[in-house]
N, C-alpha and C positions, 0 to 999 in steps of 0.2 A: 504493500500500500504506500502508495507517496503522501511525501506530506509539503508545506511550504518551503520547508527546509533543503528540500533533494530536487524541486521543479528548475531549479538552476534559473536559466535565460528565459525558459518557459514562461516563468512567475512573474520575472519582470517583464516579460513582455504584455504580459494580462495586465498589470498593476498598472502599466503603461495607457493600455485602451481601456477605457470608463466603458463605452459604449459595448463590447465585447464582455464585461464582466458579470459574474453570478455570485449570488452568496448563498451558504446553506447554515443560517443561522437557527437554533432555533429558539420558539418566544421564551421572550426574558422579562419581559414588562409585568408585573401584576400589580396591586393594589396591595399587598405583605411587603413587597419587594420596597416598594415607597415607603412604606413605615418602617421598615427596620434600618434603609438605608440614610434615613437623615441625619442621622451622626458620624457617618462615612467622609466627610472632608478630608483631604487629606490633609496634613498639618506635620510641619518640620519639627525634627524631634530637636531636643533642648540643646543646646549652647554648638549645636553641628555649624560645620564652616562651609558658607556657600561655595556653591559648584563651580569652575574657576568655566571664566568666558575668553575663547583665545579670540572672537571676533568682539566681543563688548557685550552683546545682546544677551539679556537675560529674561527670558521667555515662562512667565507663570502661568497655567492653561488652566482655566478655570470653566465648569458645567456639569450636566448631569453624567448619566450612563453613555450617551452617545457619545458625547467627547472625552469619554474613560475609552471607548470602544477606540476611539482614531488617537489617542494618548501616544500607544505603544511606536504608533509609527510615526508619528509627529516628533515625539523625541529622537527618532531614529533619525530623521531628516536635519533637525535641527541642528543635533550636537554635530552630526556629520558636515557640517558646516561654520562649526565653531563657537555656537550658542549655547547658552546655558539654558536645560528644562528643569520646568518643577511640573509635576501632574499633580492637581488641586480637585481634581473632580470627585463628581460624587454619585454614585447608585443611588438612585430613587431619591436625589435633591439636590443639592448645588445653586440653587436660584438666588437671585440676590431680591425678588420681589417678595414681600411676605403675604401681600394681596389677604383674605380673612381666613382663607383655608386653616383648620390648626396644621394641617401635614406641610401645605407651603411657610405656612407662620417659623414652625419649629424649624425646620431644616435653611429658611433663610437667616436666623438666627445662627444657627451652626456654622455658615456662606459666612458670613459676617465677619464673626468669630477667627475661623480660618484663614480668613487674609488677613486680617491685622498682622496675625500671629507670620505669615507665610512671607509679610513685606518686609516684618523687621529680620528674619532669620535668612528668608533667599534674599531680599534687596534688586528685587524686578526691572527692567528696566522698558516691560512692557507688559501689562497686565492682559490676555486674551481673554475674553469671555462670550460663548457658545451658548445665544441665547436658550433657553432650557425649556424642558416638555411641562416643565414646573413655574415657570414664572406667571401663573395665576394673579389676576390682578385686575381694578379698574384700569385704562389707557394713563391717567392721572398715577394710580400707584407706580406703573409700571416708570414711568416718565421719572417721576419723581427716585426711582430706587437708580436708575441707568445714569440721571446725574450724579449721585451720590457713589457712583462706581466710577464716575471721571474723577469728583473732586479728589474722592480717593486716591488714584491712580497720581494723579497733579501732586499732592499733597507727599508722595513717595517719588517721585520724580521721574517715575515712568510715564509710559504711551499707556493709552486704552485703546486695547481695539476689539470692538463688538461683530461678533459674524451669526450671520442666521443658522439656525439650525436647518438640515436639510427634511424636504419634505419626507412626512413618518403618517402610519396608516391611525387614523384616529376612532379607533376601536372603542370599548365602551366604557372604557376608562376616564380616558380624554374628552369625550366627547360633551359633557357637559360642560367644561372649561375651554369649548369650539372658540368664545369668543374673543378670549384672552389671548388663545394662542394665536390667532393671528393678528391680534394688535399689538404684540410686543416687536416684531422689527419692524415698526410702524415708529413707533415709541423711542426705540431704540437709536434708529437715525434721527431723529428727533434732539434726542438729548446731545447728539454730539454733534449738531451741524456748525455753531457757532464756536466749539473746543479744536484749537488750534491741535492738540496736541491726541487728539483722538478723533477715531474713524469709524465707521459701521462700513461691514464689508458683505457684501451680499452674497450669501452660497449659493442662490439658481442659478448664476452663472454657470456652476460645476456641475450642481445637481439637477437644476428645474425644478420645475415646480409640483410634477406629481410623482405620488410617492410610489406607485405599480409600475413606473415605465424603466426601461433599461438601464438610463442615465443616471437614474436617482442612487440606483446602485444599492437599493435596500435590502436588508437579508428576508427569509422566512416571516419574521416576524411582523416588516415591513416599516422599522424602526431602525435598528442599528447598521453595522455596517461590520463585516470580516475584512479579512485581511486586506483584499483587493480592494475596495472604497475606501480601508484607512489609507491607503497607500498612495491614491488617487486624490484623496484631501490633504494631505503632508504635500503633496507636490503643487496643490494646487495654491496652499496658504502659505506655504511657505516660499512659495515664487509673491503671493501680494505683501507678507511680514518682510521678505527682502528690499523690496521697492519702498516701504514707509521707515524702516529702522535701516535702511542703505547698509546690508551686508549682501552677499552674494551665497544664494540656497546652494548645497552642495547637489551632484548631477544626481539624479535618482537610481544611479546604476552601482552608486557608492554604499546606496543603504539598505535596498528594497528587498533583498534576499537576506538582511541578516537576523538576527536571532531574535528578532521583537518580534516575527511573526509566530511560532512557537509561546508566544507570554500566555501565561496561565489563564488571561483574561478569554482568548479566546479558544482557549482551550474547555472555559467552566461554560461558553458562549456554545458551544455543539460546533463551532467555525470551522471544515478540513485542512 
């Protein structure tokens, strides 16, 4: 049986074409999954010494499961190019909106919590954040939480940069919270039009807009993304993160076969 590890040129050549790619994820989303996960932030353990940056850039990637799912390979890309990663994400929370939900309440709380702790110990010098399946909220809440993730950002002396989540199958989870989740990258460009120092970057570029079609590059579930979508968004954000922090992405031929496709993450994900 092959795995990512042994597809050689193969792999990168998939990783390569969005349009050609499949994923065999299976569903990971539930309603348990969001409550247990909102204390899953990651958070720098005590007095560790940040990750040394041979280009400058120090890359903190902050969001739910989806952007834990493209983590592996975005750090893969980055550091391959000289950057420093932290993965901040979170299973079933990461939102920075607390909107009334208690599940979004708590776990933005946690979102909170974890950056302070995450800017004074990494010292970012660009804060990413993957608007989330969880940023529930009025347009007003939402607005109001996405400045407060600039001033943040300003206030540490890094960039903010806001990227949409890609389009995800809004099952019966979601679907009550239909209205939020499309107002938040509404919202979200919104809050940084007039912030020199931050951007809102649009994922349908990469993915489009629906979440069934090839492009979108969804797994089973019709939400996350295996190997070949991480690999496809590492290349694709980290060619827009080169263009705003002026470092140059290392070539994708440098990273996309190596050991981050194998991470336990998509391994516990059903990912081949």
């Amino acid at each position: 049986m092959t795995t990512p590890l042994t597809r050689g040129s193969a792999w990168l050549r998939e990783a390569m074409q969005p349009t050609n790619l499949t994923s065999r994820l299976a569903p990971a989303v539930l309603l348990a999954a969001a409550l247990a996960g909102c204390g899953a932030s990651a958070t720098p353990s005590s007095g560790a010494s940040p990750q040394a940056a041979p280009n400058g850039v120090r890359v903190l990637w902050m969001g739910d499961s989806i952007a834990g799912a493209q983590a592996p390979a975005l750090k893969a890309a980055l550091e391959a190019g000289g950057a420093a990663f932290k993965d901040a994400t979170s299973d079933g929370g990461g939102n920075v909106v607390a909107g009334d939900h208690p599940v979004t309440t708590m776990a933005a709380k946690d979102t909170w919590k974890a950056l302070r702790e995450n800017v004074a110990a990494f010292r970012p010098t660009v804060i990413a954040y993957q608007i989330t399946t969880y940023d529930w909220g009025t347009p007003a809440q939402q607005l109001s939480a996405y400045r407060k993730l600039a001033r943040t950002a300003g206030d540490a002396g890094a960039r903010l940069v806001l990227v949409s989540a890609p389009p995800f199958k809004l099952g019966d989870f979601y679907q009550p919270h239909e209205k939020a989740i499309r107002s938040a990258p509404e919202m979200a460009a919104k809050a940084v039009k007039s912030d020199t120092r931050a951007r809102y970057l649009d994922a349908s570029e990469l993915w489009g807009n629906d979440y069934a079609a090839a492009k979108a590059q969804r797994a089973e579930d019709g939400i996350h993304s295996c190997q070949q979508g991480s690999a496809a968004f590492a290349t694709w954000f980290g060619g827009r993160l080169g263009e705003l922090a002026r470092f140059t992405p290392a070539a994708p031929a440098t990273w996309a076969t190596g050991r981050w496709t194998g991470d336990e993450r998509f391994v516990k994900l059903g990912c081949g």
